[in-house]
C-alpha positions as CSV (number, residue, x, y, z in Angstrom):
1,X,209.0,125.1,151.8
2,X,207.8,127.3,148.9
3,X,208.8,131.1,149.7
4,X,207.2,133.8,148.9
5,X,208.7,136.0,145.7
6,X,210.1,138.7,148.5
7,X,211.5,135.8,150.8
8,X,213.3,134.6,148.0
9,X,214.8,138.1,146.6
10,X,216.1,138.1,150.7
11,X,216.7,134.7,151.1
12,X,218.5,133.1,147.6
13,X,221.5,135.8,147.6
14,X,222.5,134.8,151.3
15,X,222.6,130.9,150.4
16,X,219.5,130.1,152.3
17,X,218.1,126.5,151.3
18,X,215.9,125.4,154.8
19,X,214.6,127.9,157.4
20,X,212.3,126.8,160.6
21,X,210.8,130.4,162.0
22,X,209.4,129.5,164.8
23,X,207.4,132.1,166.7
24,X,208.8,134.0,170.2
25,X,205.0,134.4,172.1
26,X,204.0,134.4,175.8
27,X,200.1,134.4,176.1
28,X,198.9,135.7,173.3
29,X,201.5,138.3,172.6
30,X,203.8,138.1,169.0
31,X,207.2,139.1,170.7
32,X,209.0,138.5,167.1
33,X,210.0,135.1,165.4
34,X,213.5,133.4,166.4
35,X,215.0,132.3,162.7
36,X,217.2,129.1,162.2
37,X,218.3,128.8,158.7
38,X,221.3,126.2,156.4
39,X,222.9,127.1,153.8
40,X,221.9,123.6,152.7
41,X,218.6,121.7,151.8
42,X,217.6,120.0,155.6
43,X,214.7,117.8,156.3
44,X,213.5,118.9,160.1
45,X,213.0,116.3,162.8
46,X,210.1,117.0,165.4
47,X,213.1,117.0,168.2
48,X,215.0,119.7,166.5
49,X,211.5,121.3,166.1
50,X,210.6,120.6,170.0
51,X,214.1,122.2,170.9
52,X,214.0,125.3,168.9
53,X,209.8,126.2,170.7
54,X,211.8,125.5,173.9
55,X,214.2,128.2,173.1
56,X,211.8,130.3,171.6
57,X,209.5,130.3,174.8
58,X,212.2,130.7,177.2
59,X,213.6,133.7,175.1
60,X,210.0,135.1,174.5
61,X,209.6,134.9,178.4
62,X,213.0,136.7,179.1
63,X,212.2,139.4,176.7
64,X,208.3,139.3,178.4
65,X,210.1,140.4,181.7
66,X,212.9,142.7,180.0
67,X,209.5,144.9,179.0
68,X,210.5,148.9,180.7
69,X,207.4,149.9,182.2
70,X,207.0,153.2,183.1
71,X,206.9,154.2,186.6
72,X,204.6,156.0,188.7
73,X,206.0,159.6,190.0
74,X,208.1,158.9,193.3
75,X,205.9,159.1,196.3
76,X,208.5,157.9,199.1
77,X,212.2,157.8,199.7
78,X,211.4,153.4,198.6
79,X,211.4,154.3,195.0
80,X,215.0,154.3,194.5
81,X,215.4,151.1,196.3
82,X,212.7,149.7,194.4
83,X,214.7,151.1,191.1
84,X,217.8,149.7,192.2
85,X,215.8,146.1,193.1
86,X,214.5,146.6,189.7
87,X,217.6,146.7,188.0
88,X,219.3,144.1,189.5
89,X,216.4,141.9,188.3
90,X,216.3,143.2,184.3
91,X,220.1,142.5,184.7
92,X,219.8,139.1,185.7
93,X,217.4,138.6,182.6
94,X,219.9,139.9,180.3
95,X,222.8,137.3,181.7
96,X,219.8,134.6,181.2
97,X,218.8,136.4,177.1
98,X,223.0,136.6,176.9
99,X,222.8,132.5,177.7
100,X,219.8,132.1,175.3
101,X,221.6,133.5,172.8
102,X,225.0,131.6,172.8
103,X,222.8,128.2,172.8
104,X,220.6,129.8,169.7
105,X,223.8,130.6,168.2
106,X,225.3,126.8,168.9
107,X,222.7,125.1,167.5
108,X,222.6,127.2,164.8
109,X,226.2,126.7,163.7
110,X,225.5,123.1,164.6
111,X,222.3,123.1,161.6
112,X,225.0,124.4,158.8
């Protein structure tokens, strides 16, 4: 992969050889990009390429539903249960991110 002169100023110091950004989108929004990167050169198979765009979509989901929306003004005593109903859920989605991110970080360690 040739790198850009201001990936390689970032990249060369760390002891970055191979990187495989793969992008974190859910319909046709950019949520970010999730980065795999070796410290050594490393031809990538289309399996390892297949895994990491299921990680990336099922991260790119979580962090879809994580979005904070702003709520309307309270019009009945329901909000708070619907705030508490809320909550539960968003917490849920950060055990599933938390999971996300010890498998991004396995494979990861397992790629260097």
């Amino acid at each position: 992969m040739n790198y850009s002169r201001s990936s390689k100023s970032c990249l060369r110091p760390r002891g970055v050889q191979s990187v495989l950004f793969v992008p974190l989108i859910t319909a046709v929004n950019l949520h970010g990009w999730l980065v795999i990167q070796t410290g050594y050169p490393l031809p990538v198979q289309l399996a390892e390429i297949e895994l990491a765009r299921t990680m990336s979509n099922q991260a790119a989901v979580a962090l879809q539903k994580c979005q904070v929306v702003q709520p309307d003004p309270p019009v009945n005593t329901g909000f708070r249960a619907a705030v508490d109903a809320r909550t539960r859920e968003v917490g849920g989605e950060h055990n599933n991110t938390q999971a996300l991110l010890k498998v991004i970080t396995e494979l990861s360690s397992s790629l260097t």
